[in-house]
C-alpha positions in Angstrom: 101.9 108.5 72.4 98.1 108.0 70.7 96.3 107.1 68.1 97.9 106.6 65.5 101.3 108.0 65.8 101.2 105.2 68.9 101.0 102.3 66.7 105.1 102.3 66.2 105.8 102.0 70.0 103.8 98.6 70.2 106.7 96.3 69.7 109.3 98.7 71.1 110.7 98.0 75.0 109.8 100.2 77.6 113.2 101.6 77.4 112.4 102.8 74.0 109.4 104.3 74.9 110.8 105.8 77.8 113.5 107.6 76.1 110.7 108.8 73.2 108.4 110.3 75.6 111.2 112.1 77.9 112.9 113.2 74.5 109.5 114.6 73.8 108.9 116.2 76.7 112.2 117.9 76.9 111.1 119.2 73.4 108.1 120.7 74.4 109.3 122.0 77.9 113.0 122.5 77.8 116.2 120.7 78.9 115.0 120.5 82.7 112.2 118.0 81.4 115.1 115.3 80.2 116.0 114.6 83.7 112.4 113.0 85.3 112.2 112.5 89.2 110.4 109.7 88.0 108.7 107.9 85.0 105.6 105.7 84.7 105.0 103.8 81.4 101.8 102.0 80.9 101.4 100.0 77.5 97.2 100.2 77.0 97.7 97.9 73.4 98.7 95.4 76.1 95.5 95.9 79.0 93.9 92.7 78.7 90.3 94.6 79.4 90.8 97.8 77.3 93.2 96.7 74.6 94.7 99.7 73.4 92.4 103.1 75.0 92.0 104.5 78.4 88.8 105.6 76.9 86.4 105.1 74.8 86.0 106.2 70.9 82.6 108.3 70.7 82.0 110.1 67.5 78.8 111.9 67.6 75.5 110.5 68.2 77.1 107.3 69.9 77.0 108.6 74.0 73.2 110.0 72.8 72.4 107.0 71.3 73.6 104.7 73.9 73.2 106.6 77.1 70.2 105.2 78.6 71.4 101.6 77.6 75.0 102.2 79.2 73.4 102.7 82.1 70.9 100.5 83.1 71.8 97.6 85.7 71.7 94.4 84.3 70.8 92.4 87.2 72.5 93.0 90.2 75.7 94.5 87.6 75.5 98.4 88.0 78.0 99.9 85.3 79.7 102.8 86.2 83.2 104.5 84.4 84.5 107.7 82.6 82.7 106.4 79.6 79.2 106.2 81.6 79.0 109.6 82.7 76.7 112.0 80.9 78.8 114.7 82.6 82.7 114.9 81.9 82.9 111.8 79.4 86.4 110.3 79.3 87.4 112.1 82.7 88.4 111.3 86.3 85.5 113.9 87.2 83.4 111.8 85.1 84.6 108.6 87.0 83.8 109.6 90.2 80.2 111.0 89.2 79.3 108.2 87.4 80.7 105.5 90.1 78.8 107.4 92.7 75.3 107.0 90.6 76.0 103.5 90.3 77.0 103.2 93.7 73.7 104.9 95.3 71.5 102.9 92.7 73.5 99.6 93.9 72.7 100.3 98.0 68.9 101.1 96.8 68.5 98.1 95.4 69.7 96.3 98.5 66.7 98.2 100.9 
């Protein structure tokens, strides 16, 4: 559930949205897919710190345009994220490349 198809599962419970996504899956992958081992659900409209994306929106020019800003320290404050990365934007693999730049830049600035 994104964008804006997600909009109409804002007020619903988690119930509701539980029973959306396994129908949904079930769709997609057959009847096996109806009966989870487990389920996870995570309202992002309701993360205090991203309010509503587990990424960022980036039409073209903005990660260009705003690399070299995005990643400067601002102090001691290194900034690091999926979002950050100039490799694998948006991605775990992007995460972890961009956490480890701001991680080795951090310890330098310690020596």
């Amino acid at each position: 559930m994104e964008g804006n198809d997600s909009r109409a599962f804002y007020s619903v419970s988690a119930a509701a949205r539980r029973r959306a996504a396994i129908a949904c899956l079930a769709r997609y992958f057959g009847p096996a897919a109806a009966h989870p081992t487990a389920y996870v659900d995570f309202a992002w409209a309701e993360e205090p710190y991203t309010r509503g994306a587990y990424g960022s929106f980036n039409p073209p020019g903005v990660l260009t345009a705003l690399a070299d800003a995005a990643v400067q320290p601002v102090g001691r404050l290194h900034f690091a994220g999926a979002d950050f990365s100039p490799l694998w934007p948006g991605y775990m693999d992007g995460a972890i490349r961009s956490s480890e730049r701001a991680a080795h830049e951090a310890l330098a600035g310690l020596g």
